[in-house]
C-alpha positions in Angstrom: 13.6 -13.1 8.7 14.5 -13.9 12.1 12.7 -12.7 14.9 15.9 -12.7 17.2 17.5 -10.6 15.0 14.7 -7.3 14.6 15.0 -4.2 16.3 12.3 -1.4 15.9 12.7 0.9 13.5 9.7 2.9 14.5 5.8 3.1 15.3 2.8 4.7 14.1 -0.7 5.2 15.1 -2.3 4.7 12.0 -1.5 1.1 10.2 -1.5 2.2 6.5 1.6 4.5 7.5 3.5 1.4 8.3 2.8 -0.7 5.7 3.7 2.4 3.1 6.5 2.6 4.9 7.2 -1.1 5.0 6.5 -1.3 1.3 8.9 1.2 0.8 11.6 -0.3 2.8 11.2 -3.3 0.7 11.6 -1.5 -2.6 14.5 -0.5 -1.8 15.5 -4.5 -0.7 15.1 -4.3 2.9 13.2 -6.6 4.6 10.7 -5.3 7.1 7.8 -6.7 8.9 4.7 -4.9 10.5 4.0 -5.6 14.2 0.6 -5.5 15.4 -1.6 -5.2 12.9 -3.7 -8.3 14.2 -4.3 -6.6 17.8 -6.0 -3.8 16.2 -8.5 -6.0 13.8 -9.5 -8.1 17.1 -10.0 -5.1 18.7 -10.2 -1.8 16.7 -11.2 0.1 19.5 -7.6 -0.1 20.8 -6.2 0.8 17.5 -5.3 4.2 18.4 -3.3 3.2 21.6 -1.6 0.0 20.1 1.0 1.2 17.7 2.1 -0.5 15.1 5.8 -1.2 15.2 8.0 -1.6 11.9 10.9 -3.8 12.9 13.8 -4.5 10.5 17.0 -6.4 10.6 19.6 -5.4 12.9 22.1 -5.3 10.2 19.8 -3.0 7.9 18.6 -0.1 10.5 21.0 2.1 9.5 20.3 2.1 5.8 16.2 1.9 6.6 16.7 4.6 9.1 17.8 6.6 5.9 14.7 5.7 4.2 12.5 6.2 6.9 13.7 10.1 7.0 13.4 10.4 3.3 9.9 8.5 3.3 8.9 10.6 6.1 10.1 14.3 4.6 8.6 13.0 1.3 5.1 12.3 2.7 4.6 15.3 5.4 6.1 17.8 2.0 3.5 16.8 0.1 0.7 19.1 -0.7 -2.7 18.0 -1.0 -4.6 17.6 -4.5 -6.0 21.4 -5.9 -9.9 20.8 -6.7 
């Protein structure tokens, strides 16, 4: 993947959010990279102010933007677990 070619597809405060969403991205063959995820291990005290960018191909935001609202519908619908 080209790095002159990625545009942000969004950001999150918490890093496991990204990389669910960037696993999902790439299950459904779109290429996606996490941004920033090294900043916050050198320095975890900033990890709530550093977000964490998922950038994808120019050519495939509009089809991860899709994604990204199904992913995100899907995972705030969701209830929790009965005990």
């Amino acid at each position: 993947m080209s790095d002159n070619n990625l545009v942000k597809l969004t950001s999150y405060s918490a890093p496991y959010m990204a990389e669910i969403l960037k696993g999902a991205l790439e299950a459904n063959g779109i290429s996606a990279h996490v941004f920033n995820t090294h900043s916050s291990s050198i320095m975890p005290h900033l990890s709530q102010i550093i977000p964490f960018d998922v950038m994808v191909q120019k050519k495939d935001l509009v089809a991860a933007k899709k994604l990204m609202l199904e992913f995100e519908s899907s995972a705030l619908s969701e209830e929790p677990p009965e005990e």
